[in-house]
C-alpha positions as CSV (number, residue, x, y, z in Angstrom):
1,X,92.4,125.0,112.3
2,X,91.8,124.4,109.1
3,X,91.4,120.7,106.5
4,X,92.9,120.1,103.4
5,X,91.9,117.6,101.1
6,X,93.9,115.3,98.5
7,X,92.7,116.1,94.7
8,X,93.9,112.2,93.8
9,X,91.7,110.4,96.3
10,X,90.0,112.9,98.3
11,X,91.4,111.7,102.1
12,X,90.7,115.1,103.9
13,X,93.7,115.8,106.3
14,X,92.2,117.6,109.5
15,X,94.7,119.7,111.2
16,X,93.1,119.7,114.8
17,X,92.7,115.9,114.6
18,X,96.3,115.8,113.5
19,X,97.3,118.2,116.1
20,X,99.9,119.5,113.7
21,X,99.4,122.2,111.2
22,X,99.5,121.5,107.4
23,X,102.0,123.8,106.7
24,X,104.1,122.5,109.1
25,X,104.5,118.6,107.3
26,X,108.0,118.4,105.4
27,X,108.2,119.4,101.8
28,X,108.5,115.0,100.6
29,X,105.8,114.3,103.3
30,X,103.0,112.4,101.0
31,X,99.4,111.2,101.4
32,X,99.2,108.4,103.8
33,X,96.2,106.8,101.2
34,X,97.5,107.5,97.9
35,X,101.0,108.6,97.5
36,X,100.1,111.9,96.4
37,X,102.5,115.2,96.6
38,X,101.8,117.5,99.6
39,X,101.3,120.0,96.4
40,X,98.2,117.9,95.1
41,X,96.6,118.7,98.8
42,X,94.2,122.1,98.1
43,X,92.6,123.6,101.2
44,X,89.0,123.0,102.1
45,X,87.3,126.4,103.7
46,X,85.1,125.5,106.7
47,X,82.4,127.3,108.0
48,X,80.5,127.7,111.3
49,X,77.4,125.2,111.5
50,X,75.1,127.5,113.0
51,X,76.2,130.4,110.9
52,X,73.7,133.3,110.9
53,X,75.3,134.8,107.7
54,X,73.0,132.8,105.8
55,X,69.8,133.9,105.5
56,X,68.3,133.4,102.3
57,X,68.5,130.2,99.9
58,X,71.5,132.3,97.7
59,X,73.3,133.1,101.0
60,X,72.9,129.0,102.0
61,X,74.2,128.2,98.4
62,X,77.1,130.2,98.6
63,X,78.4,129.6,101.8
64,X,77.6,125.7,101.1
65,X,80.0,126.0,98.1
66,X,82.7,127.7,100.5
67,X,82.5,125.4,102.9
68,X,83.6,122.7,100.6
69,X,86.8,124.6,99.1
70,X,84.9,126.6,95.9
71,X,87.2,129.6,95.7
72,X,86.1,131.3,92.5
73,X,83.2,132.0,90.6
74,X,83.8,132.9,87.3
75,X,80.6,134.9,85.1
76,X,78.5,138.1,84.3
77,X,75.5,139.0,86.2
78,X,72.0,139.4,85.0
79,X,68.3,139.5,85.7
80,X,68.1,135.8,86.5
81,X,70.7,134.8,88.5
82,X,70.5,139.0,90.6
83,X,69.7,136.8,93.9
84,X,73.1,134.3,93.4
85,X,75.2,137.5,92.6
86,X,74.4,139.8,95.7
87,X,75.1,136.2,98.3
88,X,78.6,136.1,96.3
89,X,79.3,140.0,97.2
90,X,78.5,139.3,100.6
91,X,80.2,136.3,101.1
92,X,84.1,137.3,102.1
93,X,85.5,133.5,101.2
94,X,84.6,133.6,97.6
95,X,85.6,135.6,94.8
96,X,83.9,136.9,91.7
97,X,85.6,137.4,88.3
98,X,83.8,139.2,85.7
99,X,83.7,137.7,82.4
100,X,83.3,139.1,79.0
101,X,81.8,136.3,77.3
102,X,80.2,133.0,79.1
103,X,82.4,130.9,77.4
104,X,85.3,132.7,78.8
105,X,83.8,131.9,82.3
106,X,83.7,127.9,81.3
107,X,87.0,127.8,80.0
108,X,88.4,129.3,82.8
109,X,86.5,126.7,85.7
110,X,87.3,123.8,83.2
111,X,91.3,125.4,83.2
112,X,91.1,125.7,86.7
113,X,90.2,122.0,87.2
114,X,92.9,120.7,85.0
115,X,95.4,122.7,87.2
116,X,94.7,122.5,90.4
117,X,92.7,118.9,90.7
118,X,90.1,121.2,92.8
119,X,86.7,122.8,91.7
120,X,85.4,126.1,91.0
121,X,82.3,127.4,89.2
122,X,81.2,129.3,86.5
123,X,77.6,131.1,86.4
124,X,75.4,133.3,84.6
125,X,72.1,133.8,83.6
126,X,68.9,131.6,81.9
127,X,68.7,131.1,78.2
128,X,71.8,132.4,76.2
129,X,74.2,132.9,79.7
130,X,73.2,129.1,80.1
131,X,74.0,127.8,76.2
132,X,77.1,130.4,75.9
133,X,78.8,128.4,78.9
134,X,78.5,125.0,76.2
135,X,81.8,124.7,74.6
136,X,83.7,125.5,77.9
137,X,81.8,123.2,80.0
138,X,82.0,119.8,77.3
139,X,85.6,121.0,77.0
140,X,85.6,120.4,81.2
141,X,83.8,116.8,80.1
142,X,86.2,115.3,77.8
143,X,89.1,116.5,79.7
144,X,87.8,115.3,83.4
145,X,88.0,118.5,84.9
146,X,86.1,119.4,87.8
147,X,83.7,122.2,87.3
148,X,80.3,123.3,89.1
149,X,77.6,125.6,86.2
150,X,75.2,127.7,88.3
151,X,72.6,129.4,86.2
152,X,69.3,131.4,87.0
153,X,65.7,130.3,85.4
154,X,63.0,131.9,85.1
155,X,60.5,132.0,88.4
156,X,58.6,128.8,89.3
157,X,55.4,129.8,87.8
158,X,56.5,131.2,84.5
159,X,57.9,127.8,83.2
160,X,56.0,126.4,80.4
161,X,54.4,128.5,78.5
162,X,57.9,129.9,77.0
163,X,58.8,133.6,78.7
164,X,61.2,135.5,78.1
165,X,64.8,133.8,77.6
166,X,63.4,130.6,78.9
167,X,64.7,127.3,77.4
168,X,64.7,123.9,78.5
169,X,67.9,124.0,80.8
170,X,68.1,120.8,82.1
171,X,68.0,118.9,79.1
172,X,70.3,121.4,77.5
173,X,72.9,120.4,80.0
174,X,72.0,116.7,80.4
175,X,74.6,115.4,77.5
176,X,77.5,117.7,79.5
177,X,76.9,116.7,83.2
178,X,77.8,114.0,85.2
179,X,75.0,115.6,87.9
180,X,72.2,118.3,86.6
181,X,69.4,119.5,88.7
182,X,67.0,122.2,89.1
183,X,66.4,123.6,92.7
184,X,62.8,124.0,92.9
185,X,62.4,124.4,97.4
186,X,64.4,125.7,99.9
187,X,64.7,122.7,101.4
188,X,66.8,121.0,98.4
189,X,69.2,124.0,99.0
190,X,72.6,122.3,100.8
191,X,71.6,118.9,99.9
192,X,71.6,119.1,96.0
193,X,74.9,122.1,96.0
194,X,76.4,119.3,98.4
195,X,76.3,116.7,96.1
196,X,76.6,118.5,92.9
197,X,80.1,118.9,94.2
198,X,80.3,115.3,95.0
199,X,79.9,114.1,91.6
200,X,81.9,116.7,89.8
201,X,85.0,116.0,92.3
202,X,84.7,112.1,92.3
203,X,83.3,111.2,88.5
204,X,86.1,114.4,87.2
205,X,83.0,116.2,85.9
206,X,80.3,119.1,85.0
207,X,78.0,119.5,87.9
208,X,75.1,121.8,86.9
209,X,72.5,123.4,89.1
210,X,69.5,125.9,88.5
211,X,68.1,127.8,90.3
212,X,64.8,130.0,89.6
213,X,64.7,133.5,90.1
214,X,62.2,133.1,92.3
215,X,63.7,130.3,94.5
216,X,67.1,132.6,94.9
217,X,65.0,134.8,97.0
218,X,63.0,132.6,99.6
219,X,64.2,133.0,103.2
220,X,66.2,130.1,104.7
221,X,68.0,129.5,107.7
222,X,69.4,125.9,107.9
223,X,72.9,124.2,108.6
224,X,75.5,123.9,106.4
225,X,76.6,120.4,105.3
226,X,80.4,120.0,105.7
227,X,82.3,117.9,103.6
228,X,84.2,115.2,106.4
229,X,82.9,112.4,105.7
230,X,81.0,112.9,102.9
231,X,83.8,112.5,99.9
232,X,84.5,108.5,99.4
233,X,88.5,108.0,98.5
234,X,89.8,107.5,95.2
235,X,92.3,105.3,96.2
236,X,92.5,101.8,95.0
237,X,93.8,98.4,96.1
238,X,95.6,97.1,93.7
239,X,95.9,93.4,93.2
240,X,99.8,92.1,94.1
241,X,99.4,88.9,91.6
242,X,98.8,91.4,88.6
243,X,102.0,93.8,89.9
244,X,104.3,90.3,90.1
245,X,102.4,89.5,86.5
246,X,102.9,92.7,85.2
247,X,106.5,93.1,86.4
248,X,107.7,89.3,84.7
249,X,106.4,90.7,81.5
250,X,109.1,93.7,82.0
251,X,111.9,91.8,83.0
252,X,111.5,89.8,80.0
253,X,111.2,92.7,77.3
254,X,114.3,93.9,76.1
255,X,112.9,97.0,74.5
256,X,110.4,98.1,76.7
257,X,108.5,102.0,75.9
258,X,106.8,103.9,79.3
259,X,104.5,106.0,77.0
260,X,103.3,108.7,80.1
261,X,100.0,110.5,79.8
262,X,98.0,113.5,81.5
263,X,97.4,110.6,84.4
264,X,100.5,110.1,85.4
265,X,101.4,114.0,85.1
266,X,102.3,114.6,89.0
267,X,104.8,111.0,89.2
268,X,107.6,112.1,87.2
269,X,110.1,111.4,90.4
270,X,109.0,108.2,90.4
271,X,108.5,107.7,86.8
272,X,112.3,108.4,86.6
273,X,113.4,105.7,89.0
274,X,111.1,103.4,86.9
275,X,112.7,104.3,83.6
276,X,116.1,103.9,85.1
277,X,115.5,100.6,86.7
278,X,114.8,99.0,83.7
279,X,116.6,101.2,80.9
280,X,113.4,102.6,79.3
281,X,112.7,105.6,77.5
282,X,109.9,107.7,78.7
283,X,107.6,108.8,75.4
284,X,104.7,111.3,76.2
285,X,101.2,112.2,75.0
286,X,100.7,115.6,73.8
287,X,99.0,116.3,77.5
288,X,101.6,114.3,79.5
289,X,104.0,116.7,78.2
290,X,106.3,117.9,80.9
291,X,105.9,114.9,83.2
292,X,109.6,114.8,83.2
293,X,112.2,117.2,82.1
294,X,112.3,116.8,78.1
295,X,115.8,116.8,78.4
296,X,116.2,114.3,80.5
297,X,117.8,111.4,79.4
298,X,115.4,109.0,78.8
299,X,112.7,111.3,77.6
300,X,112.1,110.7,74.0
301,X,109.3,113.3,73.5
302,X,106.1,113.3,72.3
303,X,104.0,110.4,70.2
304,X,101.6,111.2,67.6
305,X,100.8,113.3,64.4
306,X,103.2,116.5,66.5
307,X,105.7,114.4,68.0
308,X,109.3,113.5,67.5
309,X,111.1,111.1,65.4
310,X,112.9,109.4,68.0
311,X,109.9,109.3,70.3
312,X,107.9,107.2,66.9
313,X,111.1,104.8,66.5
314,X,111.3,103.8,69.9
315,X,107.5,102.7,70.0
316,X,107.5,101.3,66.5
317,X,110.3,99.1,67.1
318,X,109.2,98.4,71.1
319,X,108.6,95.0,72.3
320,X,106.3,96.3,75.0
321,X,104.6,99.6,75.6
322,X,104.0,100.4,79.4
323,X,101.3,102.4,79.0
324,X,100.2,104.8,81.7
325,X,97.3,106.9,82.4
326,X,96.6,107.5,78.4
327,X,92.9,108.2,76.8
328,X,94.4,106.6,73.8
329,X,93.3,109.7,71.7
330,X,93.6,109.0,67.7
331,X,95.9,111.8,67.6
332,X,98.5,109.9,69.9
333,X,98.6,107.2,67.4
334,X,99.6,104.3,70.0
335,X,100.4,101.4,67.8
336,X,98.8,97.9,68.8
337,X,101.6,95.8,70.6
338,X,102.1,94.1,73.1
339,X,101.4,96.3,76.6
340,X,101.2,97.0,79.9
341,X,98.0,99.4,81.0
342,X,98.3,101.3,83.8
343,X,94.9,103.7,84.8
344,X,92.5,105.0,87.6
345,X,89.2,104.2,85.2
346,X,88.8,100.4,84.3
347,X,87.1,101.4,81.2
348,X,90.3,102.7,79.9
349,X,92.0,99.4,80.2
350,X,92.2,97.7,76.7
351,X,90.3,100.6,75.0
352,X,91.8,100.4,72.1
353,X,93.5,97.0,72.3
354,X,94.1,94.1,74.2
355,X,96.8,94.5,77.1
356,X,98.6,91.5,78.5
357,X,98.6,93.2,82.3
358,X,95.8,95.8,83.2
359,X,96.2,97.7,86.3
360,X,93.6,99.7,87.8
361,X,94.4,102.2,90.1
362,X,96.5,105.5,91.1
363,X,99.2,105.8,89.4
364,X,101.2,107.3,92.3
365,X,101.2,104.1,94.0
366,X,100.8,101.9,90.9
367,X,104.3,103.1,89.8
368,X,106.3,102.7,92.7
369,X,104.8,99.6,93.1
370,X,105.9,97.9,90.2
371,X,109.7,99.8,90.0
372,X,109.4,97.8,92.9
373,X,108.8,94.3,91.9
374,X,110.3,94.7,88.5
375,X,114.5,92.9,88.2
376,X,117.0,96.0,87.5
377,X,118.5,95.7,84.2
378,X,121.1,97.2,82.6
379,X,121.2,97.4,78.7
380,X,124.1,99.7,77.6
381,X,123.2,99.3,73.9
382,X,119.7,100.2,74.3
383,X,120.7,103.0,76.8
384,X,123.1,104.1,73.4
385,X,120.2,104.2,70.5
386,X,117.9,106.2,73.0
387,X,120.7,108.5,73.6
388,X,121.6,109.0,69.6
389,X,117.9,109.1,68.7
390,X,117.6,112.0,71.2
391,X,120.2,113.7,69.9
392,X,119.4,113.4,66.4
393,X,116.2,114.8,67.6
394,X,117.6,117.7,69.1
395,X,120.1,118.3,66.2
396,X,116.6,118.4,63.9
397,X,114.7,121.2,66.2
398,X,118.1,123.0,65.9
399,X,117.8,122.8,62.3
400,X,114.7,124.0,61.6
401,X,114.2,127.4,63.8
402,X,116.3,129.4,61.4
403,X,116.1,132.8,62.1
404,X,117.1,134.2,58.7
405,X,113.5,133.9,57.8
406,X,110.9,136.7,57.2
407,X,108.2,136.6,58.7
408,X,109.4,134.9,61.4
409,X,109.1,130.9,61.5
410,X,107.2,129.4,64.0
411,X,109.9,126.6,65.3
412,X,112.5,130.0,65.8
413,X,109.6,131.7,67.8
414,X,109.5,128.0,69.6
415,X,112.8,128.0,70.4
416,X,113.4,131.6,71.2
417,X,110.7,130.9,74.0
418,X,111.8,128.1,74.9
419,X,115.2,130.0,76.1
420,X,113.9,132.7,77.7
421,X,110.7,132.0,79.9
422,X,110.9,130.8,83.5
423,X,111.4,127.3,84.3
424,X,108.2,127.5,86.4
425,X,106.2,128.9,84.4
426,X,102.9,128.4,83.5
427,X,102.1,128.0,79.4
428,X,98.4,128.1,78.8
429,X,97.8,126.2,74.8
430,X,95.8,127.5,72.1
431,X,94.4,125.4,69.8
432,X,95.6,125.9,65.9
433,X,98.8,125.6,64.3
434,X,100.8,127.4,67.2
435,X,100.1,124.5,69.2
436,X,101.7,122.1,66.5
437,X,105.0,123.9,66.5
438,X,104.6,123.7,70.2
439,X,104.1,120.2,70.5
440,X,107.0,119.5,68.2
441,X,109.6,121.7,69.4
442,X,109.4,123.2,72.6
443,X,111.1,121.1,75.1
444,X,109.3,121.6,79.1
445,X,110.7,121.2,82.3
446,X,109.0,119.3,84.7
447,X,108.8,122.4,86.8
448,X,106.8,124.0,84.1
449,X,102.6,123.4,83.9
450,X,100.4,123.1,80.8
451,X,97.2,123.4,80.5
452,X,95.5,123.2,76.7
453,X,92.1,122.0,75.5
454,X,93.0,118.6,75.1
455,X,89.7,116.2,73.4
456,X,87.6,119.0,72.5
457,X,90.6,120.7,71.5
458,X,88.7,123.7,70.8
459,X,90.3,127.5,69.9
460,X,89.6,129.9,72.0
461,X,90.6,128.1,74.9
462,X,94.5,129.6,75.3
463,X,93.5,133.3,76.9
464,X,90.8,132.1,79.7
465,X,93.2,129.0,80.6
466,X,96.3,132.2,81.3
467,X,93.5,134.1,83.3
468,X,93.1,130.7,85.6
469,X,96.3,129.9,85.7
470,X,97.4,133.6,87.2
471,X,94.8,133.9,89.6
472,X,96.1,129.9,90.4
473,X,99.3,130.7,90.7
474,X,99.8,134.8,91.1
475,X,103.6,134.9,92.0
476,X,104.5,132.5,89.0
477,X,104.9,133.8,85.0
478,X,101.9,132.8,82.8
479,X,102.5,132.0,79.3
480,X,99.5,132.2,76.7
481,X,100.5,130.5,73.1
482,X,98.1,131.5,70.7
483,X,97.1,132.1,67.2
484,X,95.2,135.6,65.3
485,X,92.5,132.8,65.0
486,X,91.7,131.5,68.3
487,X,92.9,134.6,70.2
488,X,90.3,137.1,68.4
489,X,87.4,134.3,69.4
490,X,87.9,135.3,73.1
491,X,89.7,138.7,72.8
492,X,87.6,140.9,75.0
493,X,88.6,139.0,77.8
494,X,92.2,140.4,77.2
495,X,89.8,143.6,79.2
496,X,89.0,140.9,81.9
497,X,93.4,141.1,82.6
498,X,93.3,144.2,82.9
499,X,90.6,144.3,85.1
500,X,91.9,142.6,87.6
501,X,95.6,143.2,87.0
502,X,96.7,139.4,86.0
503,X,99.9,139.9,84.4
504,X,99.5,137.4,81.7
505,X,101.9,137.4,78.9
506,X,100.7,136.6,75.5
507,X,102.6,135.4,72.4
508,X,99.8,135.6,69.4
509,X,101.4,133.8,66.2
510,X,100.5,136.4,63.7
511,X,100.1,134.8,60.0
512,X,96.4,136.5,59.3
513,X,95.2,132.5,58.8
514,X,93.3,130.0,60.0
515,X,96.8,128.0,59.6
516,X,95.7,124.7,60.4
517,X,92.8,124.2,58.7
518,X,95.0,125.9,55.1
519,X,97.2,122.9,56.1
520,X,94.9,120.5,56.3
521,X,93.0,122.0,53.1
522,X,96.3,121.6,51.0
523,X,96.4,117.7,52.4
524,X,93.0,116.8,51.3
525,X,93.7,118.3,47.9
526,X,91.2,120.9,49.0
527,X,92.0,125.0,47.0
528,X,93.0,126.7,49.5
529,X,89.4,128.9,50.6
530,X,87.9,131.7,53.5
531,X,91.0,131.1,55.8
532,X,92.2,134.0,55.1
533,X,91.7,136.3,58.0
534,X,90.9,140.3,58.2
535,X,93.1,141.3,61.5
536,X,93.9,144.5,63.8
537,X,96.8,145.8,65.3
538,X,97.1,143.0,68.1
539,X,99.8,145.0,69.9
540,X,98.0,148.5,69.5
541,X,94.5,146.4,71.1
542,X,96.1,145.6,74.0
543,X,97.6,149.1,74.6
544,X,93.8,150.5,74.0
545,X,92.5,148.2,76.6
546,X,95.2,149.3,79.1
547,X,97.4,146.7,78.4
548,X,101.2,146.6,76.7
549,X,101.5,144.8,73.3
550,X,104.5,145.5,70.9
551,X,104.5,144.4,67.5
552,X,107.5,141.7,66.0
553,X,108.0,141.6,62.3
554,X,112.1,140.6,62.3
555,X,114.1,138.1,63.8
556,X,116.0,140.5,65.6
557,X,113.6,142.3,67.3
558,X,111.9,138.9,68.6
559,X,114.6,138.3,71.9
560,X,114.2,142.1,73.1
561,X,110.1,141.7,72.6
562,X,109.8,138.6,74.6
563,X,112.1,139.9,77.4
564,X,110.6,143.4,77.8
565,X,107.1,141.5,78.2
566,X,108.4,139.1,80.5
567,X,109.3,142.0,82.8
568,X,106.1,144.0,82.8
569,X,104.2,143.5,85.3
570,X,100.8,143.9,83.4
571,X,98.9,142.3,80.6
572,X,101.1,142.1,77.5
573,X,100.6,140.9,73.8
574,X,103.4,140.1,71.4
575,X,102.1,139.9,68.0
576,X,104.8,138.1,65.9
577,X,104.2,137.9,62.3
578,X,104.6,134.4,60.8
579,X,103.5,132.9,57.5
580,X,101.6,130.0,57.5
581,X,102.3,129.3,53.6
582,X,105.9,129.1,54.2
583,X,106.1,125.9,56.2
């Protein structure tokens, strides 16, 4: 029998108290504490108590972390962390992926947290291992992804006096983690990797352990600490005065905006039957994209410096914004007006301005809530702009991806993809000017996923976000958007797909620039300087690595390309030629 546990408030459903196998629950059955989707339910590994696998402090680590649902571990080995390594090898529950680069390793935990709502870890060696795994693991902090850093340290009695690759580790990670420790005794061994996964699943955060060479070694034979009880819920009860407050304020607006964030990204059912009731257009964050079908009806698209027109109308000319499960990011650009707040952290509430209503709590109950106490109203004139602005929008999008162009524009290689990858598949973002056009004119599905470097929004992060996302979700087509820029950061790791056969398809945006920053160069009346970029043959890279790549430099050639990578069942790179200076 096994236990599975919710990744929006952490109620653990046990199947042999249940008497009734998870699988077994209907398709619509939801979380009896929060609301949540059967899908936001990720399974939790258990392990015998008096297990005799365990026999050093590495072994007890490891099987501690698979008892409480860590799947992956994501690194390269070395001298430090040799004792952590050989536990993972003989430890059947977890898997080891072999990294390239440390910050591949990061990026991929922090990817994996984002997708699934579940942790996994990353870990590598003292000293450089430990400060390569930085930009991955803030990228995991700003975003509120779930991720566990193990790294090795030098032995007990070398610290101080500066050996070799020693640094101070735990004030290196300090700023990152929401929980950082070194584990000095055998004895701290289940206790601190217990609670290290605590705080990364409850505060959405970086967890970091280390653990000394020496320490790896030491015999141990102790119990392992399961997680029932030990997880406090998430859930939230929500005060019925402010939902009858909240839901006056509605009935009263006659241009009410639902602007949808990365919060609210699993409630687009019931974000629908909100909009509906009350004739509202759904607008989205960059990261909320997808919540609902973008060609839904009442979607408006995206707000902010790579949205749509109609989305900026609607909000400018709003007489309340409904605002849900938003960070309020400058690069949203949420106007101050009047509003209704929606979020699970109260320090979100009124961040940026003062809300009339402030609700604190899940959104997957908050939101049915409130379509619930909120008057149905029916405004055919509103219902009529939304519906033009849309469709100007759309008309616009057409507009621009012409394919007459040479090299290719980027809003025709939009479009093209838009048409022709599945409607569940999984689109891991690069940062750069490829994710502009994206932003802009590719339209999601709800069934699709995303998964970008959203605060941090740093490059690089586009190809270890597709390796997650396959090993995630293996029968489903991964998508990686990326730039010659932030693709060559992390290339090597195109190797690590090979590797391990993940079939990840990627779609590199070829203009031999660092496009963004040229843009933002010619708006600050900056000469254009050192963007220019020095590149190889992307598609003949992949084939060397024992890839597929094939090379796109017409219009013509771009619908054959895609589809012929689409149905390869290995790693493939498209490198499309585009020209930044064009646009």
């Amino acid at each position: 029998m096994a236990k599975y546990r919710c990744t929006v408030c952490n109620y653990i459903y046990d199947e042999e108290k249940e008497e009734k196998k998870f699988s077994e629950l209907p398709e619509d059955w939801r979380c009896p504490v929060c609301n949540a989707l059967k899908s936001d339910f990720v399974l939790v590994e258990e392990s015998a108590k008096d297990s005799k696998k365990a026999t050093t402090v590495s072994d007890v680590l490891i099987e501690q972390l698979s008892a409480w649902g860590i799947e992956y571990v994501f690194g390269i080995p070395g001298t430090s962390s040799l004792g952590v390594i050989d536990a993972i090898r003989k430890n059947k529950k977890i898997k080891y992926i072999q990294v390239r680069h440390e910050q591949t390793a990061a990026f991929m935990a922090s990817a994996y947290g984002k997708l699934t709502g579940n942790i996994s870890a990353c870990l590598t060696i003292a000293g450089p291992g430990a400060t390569n795994l930085a930009t991955g693991l803030y990228d995991a902090k700003l975003d509120h992804s779930p991720v566990l850093a193990l790294t090795g340290l030098v032995k007990r009695q070398m610290m101080g006096p500066g050996s070799f690759q020693e640094i101070d580790q735990h004030s290196f990670f300090e700023p990152i983690c929401v929980f950082n420790k070194v584990l000095m005794s055998e004895e701290q061994t289940t206790k601190l990797s217990a609670l290290a996964i605590k705080h990364a699943l409850v505060e959405r955060g970086v967890s970091h352990i280390s653990i000394p060479n020496d320490v790896q070694k030491l015999p141990l034979d102790t119990e392992i600490i399961e997680p029932d009880g030990q997880i406090p819920g998430n859930s939230t009860t929500y005060s019925s005065d402010m939902i009858e407050k909240s839901a006056s304020i509605i009935n009263v607006a006659e241009r009410p905006v639902i602007i949808s964030g990365f919060g609210a990204i699993a409630n687009g059912d019931n974000l629908r039957k909100f909009a509906e009731k009350i004739t509202a257009p759904i607008v989205t964050t960059f990261r909320g994209k997808g919540v609902v079908d973008e060609n839904y009806k009442l979607c408006a698209g995206c707000h902010g410096g790579i949205g749509s027109i109609s989305a900026s109308k609607l909000v400018n000319n709003s007489d309340l914004l409904i605002v849900i499960g938003s960070s309020f990011s400058d690069m949203t650009q949420i106007p101050r007006k009047k509003m209704i707040q929606i979020d699970i952290d109260p320090m979100m509430i009124a961040k940026e301005f003062p809300v009339e209503a402030g609700l604190i709590g899940n959104s997957s109950e908050l939101i049915p809530a409130l379509t619930n106490a909120v008057k149905e109203k029916k405004n055919p004139n509103y219902l009529n702009e939304i519906r033009k602005l849309k469709k100007d929008w759309i008309n616009q999008l057409e507009k621009e991806s012409d394919s007459s162009k040479v090299p290719l524009r980027p809003q025709f290689i939009i479009r093209t993809l838009n048409k022709l990858i599945a409607d569940d598949a999984v689109i891991s973002l690069d940062v750069g000017e490829n994710s502009w056009w994206f932003g802009r004119n590719f339209l999601m599905k709800a069934s699709q996923k995303m998964v970008m470097s959203g605060y941090l929004a740093s490059m690089g992060a586009g190809l270890p976000g597709a390796l997650a996302a396959q090993l995630v979700f293996p029968d489903r087509q991964v998508i990686c958007i990326t730039g010659d820029g932030g693709f060559s950061m992390v290339m090597a790791d195109f190797m690590t797909a090979v590797k391990y056969k993940l079939p990840v398809k990627i779609f590199l945006f070829n203009n031999r620039q660092l496009g963004m920053i040229m843009q933002e160069q010619k708006v600050e009346n900056y000469p254009n300087w050192q963007t220019e970029l020095h590149n190889c043959d992307f598609a003949q890279y992949a084939k060397n690595c024992g890839g597929n790549g094939i090379k796109v430099k017409k219009s013509s050639e771009l619908h054959d390309a895609i589809l012929k990578a689409l149905k390869t069942n290995s790693p493939f790179i498209v490198d499309i030629d585009t020209d930044a200076k064009r646009f």
